[in-house]
MISE-673073 format. One record per residue (C-alpha): chain; x, z, y. Coordinates in Angstrom, 1 decimal. Example, Ala and Ser with C-alpha at 12.3 -4.5 7.8 and 13.67 -1.06 7.14 Angstrom:
// MISE-673073
 unit     xx     zz     yy
    A   12.3    7.8   -4.5
    A   13.7    7.1   -1.1
//
This chain:
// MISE-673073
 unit     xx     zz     yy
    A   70.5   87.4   97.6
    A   68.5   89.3   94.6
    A   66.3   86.2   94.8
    A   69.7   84.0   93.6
    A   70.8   86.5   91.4
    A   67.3   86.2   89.7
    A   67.9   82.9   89.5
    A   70.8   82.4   88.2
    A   69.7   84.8   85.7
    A   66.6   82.9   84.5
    A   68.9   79.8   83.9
    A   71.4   81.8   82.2
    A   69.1   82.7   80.2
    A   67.2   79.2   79.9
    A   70.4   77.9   78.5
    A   71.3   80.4   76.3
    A   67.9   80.0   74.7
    A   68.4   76.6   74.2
    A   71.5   77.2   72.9
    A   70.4   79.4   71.0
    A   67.4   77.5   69.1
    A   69.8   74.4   68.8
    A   72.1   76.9   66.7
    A   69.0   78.3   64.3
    A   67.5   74.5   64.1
    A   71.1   73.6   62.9
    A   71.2   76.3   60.6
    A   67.9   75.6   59.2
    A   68.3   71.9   58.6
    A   71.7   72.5   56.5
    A   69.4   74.6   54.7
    A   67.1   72.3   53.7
    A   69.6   69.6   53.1
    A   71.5   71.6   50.8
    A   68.1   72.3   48.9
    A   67.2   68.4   49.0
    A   70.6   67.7   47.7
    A   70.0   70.0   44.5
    A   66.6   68.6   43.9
    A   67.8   65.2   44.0
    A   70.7   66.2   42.0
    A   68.1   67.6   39.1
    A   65.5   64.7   39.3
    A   68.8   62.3   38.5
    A   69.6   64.5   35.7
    A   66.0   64.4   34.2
    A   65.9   60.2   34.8
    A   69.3   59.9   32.9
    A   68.3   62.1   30.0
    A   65.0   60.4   29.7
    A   66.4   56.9   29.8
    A   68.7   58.1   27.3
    A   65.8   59.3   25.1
    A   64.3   55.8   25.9
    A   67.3   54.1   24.9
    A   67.2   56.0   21.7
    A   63.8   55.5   20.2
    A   64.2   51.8   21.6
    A   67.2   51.3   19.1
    A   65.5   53.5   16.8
    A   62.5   51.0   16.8
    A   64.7   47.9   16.8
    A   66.4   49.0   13.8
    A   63.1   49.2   11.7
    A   62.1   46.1   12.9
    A   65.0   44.5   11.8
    A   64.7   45.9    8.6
    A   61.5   45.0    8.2
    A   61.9   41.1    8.9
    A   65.2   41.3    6.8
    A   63.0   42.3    4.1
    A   60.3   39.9    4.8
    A   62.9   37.0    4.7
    A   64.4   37.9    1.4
    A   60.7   38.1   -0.2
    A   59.6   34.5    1.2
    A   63.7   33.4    0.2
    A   62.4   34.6   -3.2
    A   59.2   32.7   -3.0
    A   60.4   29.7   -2.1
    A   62.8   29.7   -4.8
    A   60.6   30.3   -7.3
    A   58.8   27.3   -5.7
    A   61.0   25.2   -5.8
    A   62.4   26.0   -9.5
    A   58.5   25.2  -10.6
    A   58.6   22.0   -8.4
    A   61.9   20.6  -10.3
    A   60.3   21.6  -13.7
    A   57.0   19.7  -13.4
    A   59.3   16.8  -12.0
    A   61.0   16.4  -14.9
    A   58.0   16.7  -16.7
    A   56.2   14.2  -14.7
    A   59.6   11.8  -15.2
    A   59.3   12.4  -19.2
    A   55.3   11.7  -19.1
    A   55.9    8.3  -16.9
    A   59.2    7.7  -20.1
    A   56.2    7.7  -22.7
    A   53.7    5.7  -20.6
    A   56.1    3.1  -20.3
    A   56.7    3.3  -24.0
    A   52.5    3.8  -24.7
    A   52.5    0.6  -22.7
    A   54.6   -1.3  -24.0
    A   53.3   -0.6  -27.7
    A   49.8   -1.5  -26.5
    A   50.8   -4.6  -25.1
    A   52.9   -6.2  -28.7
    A   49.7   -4.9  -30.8
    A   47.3   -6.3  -27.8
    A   49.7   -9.4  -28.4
    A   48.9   -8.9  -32.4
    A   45.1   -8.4  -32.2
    A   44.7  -12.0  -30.1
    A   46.9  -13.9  -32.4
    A   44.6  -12.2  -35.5
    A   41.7  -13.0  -33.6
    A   42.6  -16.7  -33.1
    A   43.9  -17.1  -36.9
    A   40.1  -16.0  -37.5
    A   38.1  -18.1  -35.5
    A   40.2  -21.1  -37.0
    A   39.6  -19.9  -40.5
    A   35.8  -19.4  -39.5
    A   35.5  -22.9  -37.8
    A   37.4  -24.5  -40.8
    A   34.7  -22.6  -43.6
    A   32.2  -23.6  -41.3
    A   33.1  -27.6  -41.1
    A   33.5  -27.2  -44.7
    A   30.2  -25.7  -45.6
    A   28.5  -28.4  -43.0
    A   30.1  -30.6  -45.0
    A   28.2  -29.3  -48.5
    A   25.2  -28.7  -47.1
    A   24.6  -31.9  -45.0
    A   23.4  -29.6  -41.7
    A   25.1  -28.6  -39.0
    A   25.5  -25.4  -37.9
    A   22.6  -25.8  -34.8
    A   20.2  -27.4  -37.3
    A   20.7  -24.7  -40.0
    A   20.2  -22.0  -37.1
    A   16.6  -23.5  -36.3
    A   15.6  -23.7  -40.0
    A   16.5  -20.1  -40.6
    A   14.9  -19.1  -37.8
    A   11.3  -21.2  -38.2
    A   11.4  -19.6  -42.0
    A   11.7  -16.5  -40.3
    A    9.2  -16.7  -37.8
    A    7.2  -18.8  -40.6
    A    7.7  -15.5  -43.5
    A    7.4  -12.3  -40.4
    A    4.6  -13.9  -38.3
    A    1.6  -12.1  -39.6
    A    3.6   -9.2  -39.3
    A    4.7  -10.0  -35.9
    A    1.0  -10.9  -34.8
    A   -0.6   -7.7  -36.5
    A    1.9   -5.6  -34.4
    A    1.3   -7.8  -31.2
    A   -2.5   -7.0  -32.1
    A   -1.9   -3.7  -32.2
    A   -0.3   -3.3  -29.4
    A   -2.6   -5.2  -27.5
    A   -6.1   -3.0  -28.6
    A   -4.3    0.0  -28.0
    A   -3.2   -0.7  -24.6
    A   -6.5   -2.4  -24.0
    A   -8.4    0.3  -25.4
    A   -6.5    2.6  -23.1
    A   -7.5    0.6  -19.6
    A  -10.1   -0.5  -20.6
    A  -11.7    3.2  -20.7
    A   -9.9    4.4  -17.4
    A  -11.6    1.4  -16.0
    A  -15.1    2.0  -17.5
    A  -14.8    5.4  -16.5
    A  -14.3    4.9  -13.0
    A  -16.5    2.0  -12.7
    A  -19.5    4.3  -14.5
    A  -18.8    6.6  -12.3
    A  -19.4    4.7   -9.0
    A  -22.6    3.6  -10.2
    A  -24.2    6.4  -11.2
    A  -23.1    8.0   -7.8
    A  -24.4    4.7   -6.1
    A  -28.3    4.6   -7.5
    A  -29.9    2.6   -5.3
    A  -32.8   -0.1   -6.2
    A  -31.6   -3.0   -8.2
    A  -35.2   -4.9   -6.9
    A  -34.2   -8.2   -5.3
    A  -35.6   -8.2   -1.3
    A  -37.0  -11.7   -0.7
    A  -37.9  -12.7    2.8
    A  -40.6  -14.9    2.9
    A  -40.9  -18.1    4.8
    A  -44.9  -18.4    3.8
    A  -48.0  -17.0    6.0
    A  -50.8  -16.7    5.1
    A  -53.9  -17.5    7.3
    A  -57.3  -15.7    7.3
    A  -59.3  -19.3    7.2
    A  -58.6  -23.0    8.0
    A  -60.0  -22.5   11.5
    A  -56.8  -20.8   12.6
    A  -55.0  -23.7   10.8
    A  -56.5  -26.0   12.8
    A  -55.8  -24.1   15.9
    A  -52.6  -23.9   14.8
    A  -52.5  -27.7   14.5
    A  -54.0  -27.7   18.2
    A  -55.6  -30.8   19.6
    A  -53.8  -33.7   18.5
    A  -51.1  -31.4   17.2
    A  -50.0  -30.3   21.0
    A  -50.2  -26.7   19.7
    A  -47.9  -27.1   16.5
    A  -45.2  -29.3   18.3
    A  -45.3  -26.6   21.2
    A  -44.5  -24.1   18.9
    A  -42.0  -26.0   17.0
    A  -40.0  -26.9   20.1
    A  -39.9  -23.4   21.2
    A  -38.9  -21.8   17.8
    A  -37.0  -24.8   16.2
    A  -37.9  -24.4   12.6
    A  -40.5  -27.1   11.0
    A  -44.1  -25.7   10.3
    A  -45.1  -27.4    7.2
    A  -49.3  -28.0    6.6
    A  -49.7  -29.0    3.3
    A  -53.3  -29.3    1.2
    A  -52.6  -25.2   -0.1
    A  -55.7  -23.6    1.8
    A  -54.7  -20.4    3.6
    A  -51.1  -20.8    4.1
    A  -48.6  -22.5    6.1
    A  -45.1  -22.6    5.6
    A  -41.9  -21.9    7.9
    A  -38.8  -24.0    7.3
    A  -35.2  -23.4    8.9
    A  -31.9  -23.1    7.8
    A  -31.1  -20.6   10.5
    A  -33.0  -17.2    8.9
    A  -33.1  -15.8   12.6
    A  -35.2  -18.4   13.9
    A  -37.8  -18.6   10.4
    A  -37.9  -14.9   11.4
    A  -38.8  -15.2   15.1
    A  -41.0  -17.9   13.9
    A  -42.8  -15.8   11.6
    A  -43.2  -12.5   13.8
    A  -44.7  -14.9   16.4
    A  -46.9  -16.8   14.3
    A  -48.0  -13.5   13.2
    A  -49.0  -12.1   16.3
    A  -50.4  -15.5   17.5
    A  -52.8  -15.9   14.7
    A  -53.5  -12.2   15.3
    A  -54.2  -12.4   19.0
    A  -56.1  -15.5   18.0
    A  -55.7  -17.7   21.4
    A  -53.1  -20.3   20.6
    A  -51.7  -22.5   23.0
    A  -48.9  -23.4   24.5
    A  -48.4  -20.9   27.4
    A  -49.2  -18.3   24.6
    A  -47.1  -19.7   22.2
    A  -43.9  -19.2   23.9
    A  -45.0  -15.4   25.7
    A  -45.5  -14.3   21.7
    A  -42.3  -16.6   20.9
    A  -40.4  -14.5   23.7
    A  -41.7  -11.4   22.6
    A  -40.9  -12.2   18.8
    A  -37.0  -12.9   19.9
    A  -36.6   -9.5   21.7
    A  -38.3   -7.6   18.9
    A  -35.9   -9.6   15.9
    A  -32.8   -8.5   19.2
    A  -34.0   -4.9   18.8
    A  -34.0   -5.4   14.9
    A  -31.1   -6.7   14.2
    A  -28.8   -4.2   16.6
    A  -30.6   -1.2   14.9
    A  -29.9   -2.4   11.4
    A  -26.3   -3.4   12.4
    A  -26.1    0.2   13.6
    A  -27.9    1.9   10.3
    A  -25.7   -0.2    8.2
    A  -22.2    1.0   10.0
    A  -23.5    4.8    9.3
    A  -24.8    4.2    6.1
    A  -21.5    2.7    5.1
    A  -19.5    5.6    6.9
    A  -17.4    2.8    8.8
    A  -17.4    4.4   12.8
    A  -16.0    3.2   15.9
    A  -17.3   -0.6   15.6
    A  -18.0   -2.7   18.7
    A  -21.6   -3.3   20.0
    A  -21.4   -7.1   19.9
    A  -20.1   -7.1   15.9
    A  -22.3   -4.5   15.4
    A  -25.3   -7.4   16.3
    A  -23.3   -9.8   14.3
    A  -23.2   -7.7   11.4
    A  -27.2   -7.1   12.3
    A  -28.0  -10.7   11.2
    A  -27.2  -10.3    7.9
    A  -30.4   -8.2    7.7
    A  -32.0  -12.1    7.7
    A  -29.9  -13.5    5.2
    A  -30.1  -13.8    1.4
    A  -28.0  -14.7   -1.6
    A  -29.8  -15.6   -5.1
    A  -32.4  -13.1   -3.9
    A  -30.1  -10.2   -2.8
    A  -30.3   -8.9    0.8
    A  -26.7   -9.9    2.2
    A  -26.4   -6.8    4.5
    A  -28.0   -4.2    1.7
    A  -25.4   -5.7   -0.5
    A  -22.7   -5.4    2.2
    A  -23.6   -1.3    2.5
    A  -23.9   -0.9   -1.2
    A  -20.4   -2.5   -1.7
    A  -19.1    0.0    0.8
    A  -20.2    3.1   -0.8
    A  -18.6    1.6   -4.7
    A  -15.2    0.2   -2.9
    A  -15.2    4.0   -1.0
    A  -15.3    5.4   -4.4
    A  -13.1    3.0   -6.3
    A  -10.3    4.0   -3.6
    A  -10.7    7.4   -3.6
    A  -10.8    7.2   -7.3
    A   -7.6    5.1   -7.4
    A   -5.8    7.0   -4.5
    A   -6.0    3.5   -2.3
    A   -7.7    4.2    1.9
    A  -11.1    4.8    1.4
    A  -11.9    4.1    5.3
    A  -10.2    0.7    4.6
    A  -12.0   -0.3    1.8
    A  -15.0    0.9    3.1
    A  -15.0   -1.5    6.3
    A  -13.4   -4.4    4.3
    A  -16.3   -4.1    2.0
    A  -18.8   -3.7    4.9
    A  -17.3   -6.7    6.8
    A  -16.8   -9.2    3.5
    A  -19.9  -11.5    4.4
    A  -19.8  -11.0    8.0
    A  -19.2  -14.7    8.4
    A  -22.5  -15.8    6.5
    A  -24.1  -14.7    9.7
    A  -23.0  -17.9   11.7
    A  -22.1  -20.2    8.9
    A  -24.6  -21.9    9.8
    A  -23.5  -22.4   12.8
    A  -19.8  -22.6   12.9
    A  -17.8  -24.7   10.6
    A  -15.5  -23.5    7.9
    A  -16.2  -21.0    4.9
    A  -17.8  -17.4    5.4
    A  -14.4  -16.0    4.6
    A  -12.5  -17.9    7.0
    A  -15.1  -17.6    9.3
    A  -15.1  -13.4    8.7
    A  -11.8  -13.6    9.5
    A  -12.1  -15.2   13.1
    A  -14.8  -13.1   13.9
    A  -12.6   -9.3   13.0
    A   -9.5  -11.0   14.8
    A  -11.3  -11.6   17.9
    A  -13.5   -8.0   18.0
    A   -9.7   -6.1   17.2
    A  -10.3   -5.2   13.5
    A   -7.4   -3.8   12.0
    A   -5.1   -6.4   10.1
    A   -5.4   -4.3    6.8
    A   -9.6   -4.5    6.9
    A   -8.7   -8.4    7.6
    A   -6.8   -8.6    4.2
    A   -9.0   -6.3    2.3
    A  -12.1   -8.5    3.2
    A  -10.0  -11.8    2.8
    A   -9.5  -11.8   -0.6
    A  -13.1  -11.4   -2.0
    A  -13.1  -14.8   -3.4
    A   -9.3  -15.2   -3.9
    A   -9.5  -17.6   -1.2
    A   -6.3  -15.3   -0.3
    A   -3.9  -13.5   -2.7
    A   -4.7   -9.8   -3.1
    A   -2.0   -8.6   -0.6
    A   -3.3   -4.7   -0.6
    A   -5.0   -2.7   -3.1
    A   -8.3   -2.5   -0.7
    A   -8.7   -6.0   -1.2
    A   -8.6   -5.4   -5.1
    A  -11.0   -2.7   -4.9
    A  -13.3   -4.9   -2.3
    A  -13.3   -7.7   -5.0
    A  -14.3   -5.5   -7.8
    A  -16.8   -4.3   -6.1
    A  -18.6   -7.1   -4.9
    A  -18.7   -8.0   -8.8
    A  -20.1   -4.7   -9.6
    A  -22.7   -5.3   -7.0
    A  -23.6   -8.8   -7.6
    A  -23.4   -8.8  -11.0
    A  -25.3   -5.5  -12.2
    A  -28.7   -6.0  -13.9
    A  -31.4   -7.7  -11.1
    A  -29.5   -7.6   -8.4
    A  -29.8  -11.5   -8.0
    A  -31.7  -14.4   -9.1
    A  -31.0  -17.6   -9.9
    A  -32.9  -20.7  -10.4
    A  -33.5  -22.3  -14.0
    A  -31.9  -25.5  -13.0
    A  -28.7  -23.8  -11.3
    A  -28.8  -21.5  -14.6
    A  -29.2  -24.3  -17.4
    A  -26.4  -26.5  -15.3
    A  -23.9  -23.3  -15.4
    A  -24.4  -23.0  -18.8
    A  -24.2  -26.4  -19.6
    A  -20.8  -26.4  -17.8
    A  -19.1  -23.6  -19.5
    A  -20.0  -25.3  -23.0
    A  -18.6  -28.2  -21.8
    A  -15.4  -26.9  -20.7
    A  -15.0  -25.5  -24.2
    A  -15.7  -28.1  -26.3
    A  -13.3  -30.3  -23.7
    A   -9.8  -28.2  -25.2
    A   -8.1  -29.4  -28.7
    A   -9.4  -27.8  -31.7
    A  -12.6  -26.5  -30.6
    A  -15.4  -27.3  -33.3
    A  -18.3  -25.9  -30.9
    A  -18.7  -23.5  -28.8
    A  -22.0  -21.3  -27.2
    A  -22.5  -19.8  -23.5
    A  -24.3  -16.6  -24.4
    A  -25.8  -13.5  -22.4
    A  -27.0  -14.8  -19.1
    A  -23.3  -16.9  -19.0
    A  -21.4  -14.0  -19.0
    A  -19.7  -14.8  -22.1
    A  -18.6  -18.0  -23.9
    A  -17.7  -17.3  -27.5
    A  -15.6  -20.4  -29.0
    A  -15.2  -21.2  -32.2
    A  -12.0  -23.1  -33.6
    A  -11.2  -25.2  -36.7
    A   -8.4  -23.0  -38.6
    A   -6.5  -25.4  -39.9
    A   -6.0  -27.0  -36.2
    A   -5.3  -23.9  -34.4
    A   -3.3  -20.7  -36.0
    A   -4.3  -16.9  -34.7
    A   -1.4  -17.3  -31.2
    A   -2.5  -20.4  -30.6
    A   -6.3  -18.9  -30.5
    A   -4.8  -16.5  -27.6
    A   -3.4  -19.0  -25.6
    A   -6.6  -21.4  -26.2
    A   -8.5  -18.2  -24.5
    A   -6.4  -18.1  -21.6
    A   -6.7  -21.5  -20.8
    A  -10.3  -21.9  -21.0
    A  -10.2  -19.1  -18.7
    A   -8.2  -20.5  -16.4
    A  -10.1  -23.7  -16.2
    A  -13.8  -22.0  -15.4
    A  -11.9  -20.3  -12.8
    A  -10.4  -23.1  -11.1
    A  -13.6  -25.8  -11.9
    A  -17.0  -23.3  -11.3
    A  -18.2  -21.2   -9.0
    A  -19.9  -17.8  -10.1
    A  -20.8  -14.4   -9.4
    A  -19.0  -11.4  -11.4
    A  -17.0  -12.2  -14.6
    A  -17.0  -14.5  -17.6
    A  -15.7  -13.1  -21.3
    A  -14.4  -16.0  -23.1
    A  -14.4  -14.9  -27.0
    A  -12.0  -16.9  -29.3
    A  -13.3  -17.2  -33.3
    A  -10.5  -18.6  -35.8
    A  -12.4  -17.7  -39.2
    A  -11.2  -19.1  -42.6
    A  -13.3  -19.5  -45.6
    A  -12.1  -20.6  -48.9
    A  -15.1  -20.9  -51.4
    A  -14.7  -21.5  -54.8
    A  -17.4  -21.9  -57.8
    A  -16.7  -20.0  -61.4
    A  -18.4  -22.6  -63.6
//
């Protein structure tokens, strides 16, 4: 029974427990609410008043702006105005401009109208006093022209030729020393021998018993060494000598070496004669590629190919009126290297064109055509440059000087060939040179006689006066000129001096 009560009790109390935390719960939430409510309440108060403030500065803001743009407007307005006001003005001053063109114009065109019809009046009245005055004087207007102007010419031409004179020594005098200047120059640097080299085609025996071997039995021993060489050994009555005879220098050369040695050796026969003919071939070999080499360094011209190098070798062998072809060939190089440099033209090219001008004397005995042409093969098929070509090509004007190298190249092979002893020349070639240059003179109109004087290097010509006045005399020079070059062949230059003299004697008796 105290067990129910207890019971009971506990869920009495259980419940009013409950009741009463449900009550305090209540309570406290409608506390909290009401507190939530104010603070809401506040925070929509404080949002209102700052939107309003917002709003405020917003319109505030607005207002300048608007201000501001207002003002802007009525300053551009004002521009533009202005603008436009100066715009009309120059308009209208551009409208009143184009009014006194037209009017310019217009003027320009009635006196432009006047000034032709004036014009033609003249030329009417000229043409009319002209027919008239035709008509006095017999002459028309053509034929009095050429009479004034022959008295002219006739009355101004001493004065016309002095001036031309004049002109002519001083801008001869000018070049004339540029050119000597350079050209001494290049010689005195050059120096070398000016003794002729002269290869000779004549041995000479110990006694007439090596002549006679020579000769061999029946003249096995001479043929023998004449089929092996293929020169001509001449025996004539001279005693002690015997002489070699080919127009191929190489083979007078191998001839020679091996005669040399055979006669020194002193068994001659034919099993011996070609061993020392063999011998003789490889030694000239060795020769020639070591002067074809010497020359190339001497001349400063590098980078040539072995088998031109052999080519250019031969020249070593070969002569022209007594001058060594390949000591002419390097002295050449060295004036046409200082000529260029001198002159600003490519030394390098000037030096091999110079080096390589004669190349084709080498074979010309062999191949057909002239050396030039010949050169020319030869370079084009080894890959020499096309600007050597034409610098080399030109040394005899066989082509037109296309480069200044082949200028220089030219001059220089005159400087070379034509200094003091550098060549020889027989008295018969000599006297028949001469003889022509006299003759070519005296062959042109109004040539009284005429001399070929200083080794015929210089033709001085002297003219009747009264056939041939002082411009005629120039133009008698140049074609006198013209005709030795075109008719005769020679080394360097010729001067052709022109003598007009007049003499008027008189006797006081």
């Amino acid at each position: 029974m105290s067990l129910q009560i207890i019971l009971l009790l506990l869920a009495a109390a259980s419940v009013a427990g409950i009741t009463i935390g449900y009550f305090l719960r209540l309570i406290i939430s409608l506390g909290k609410r009401g507190s939530m409510e104010l603070e809401i309440r506040k925070m929509r108060l404080d949002a209102e008043e700052k939107a309003k403030r917002i709003t405020e500065e917003a319109e505030k803001h607005a207002k300048e702006k608007e201000e501001q743009m207002t003002s802007e407007l009525k300053g551009r307005a004002s521009e533009l105005k202005q603008v436009e006001e100066r715009l009309v003005r120059k308009e209208e001053l551009l409208d009143k401009r184009q009014t006194n063109l037209d009017l310019e114009q217009d003027l320009l065109g009635k006196k432009n109208d006047e000034v032709v019809a004036a014009k033609a009046k003249v030329e009417e009245l000229a043409r009319a006093e002209q027919e008239k005055l035709e008509k006095i004087a017999g002459l028309s207007a053509d034929e009095a022209k050429d009479d004034l102007l022959k008295s002219v010419e006739k009355q101004y031409e001493n004065d016309i030729e002095s001036r031309m004179r004049k002109l002519e020594i001083s801008g001869n005098d000018q070049l004339e020393a540029r050119a000597k200047e350079i050209l001494t120059t290049a010689v005195h640097r050059l120096g070398n021998s000016v003794v002729s080299d002269v290869l000779a085609t004549t041995i000479s025996l110990p006694s007439d018993e090596i002549k006679g071997k020579i000769i061999g039995k029946e003249g096995r021993n001479i043929r023998a060494f004449e089929r092996a060489t293929g020169v001509d050994v001449i025996v004539d009555d001279t005693p002690g000598t015997i002489t070699l005879s080919s127009y191929d220098p190489i083979r007078r050369q191998i001839a020679r070496i091996a005669l040399e040695n055979l006669i020194l050796d002193g068994r001659i026969q034919p099993a011996k004669i070609e061993e020392a003919v063999q011998k003789a071939e490889a030694e000239i070999s060795t020769i020639i590629k070591k002067k074809g080499a010497e020359a190339a360094f001497n001349a400063k011209v590098p980078n040539i190919d072995p088998k031109l190098l052999m080519i250019l070798g031969r020249l070593y062998f070969r002569s022209s009126y007594g001058q060594n072809v390949l000591d002419h060939s390097v002295e050449m190089a060295h004036l046409a290297g200082m000529l260029a440099a001198e002159l600003g033209a490519n030394e390098a090219t000037a030096r091999a064109g110079a080096l390589f001008h004669d190349i084709g004397k080498a074979v010309d005995h062999e191949v057909p055509g002239t050396h030039v042409e010949i050169g020319r093969r030869i370079l084009q098929k080894f890959g020499v440059g096309e600007e050597v070509v034409k610098a080399m090509q030109a040394h005899h004007e066989e082509y037109p000087y296309e480069t200044p190298e082949s200028m220089i190249v030219q001059v220089a092979d005159a400087i070379s060939g034509g200094r003091p002893g550098a060549r020889r020349d027989s008295a018969e070639n000599y006297i028949k040179r001469l003889t022509e240059l006299e003759s070519i003179a005296n062959g042109q109109p109004g040539v009284e006689k005429s001399y070929a004087i200083a080794a015929g290097r210089e033709v001085r010509v002297i003219v009747k006066p009264e056939a041939i006045s002082d411009l005629e005399a120039r133009k008698l020079a140049r074609d006198i000129a013209d005709k030795i070059e075109k008719d005769m062949q020679y080394p360097g230059e010729i001067k052709i001096s022109v003598i007009r003299e007049t003499r008027v004697i008189e006797y006081a008796r």
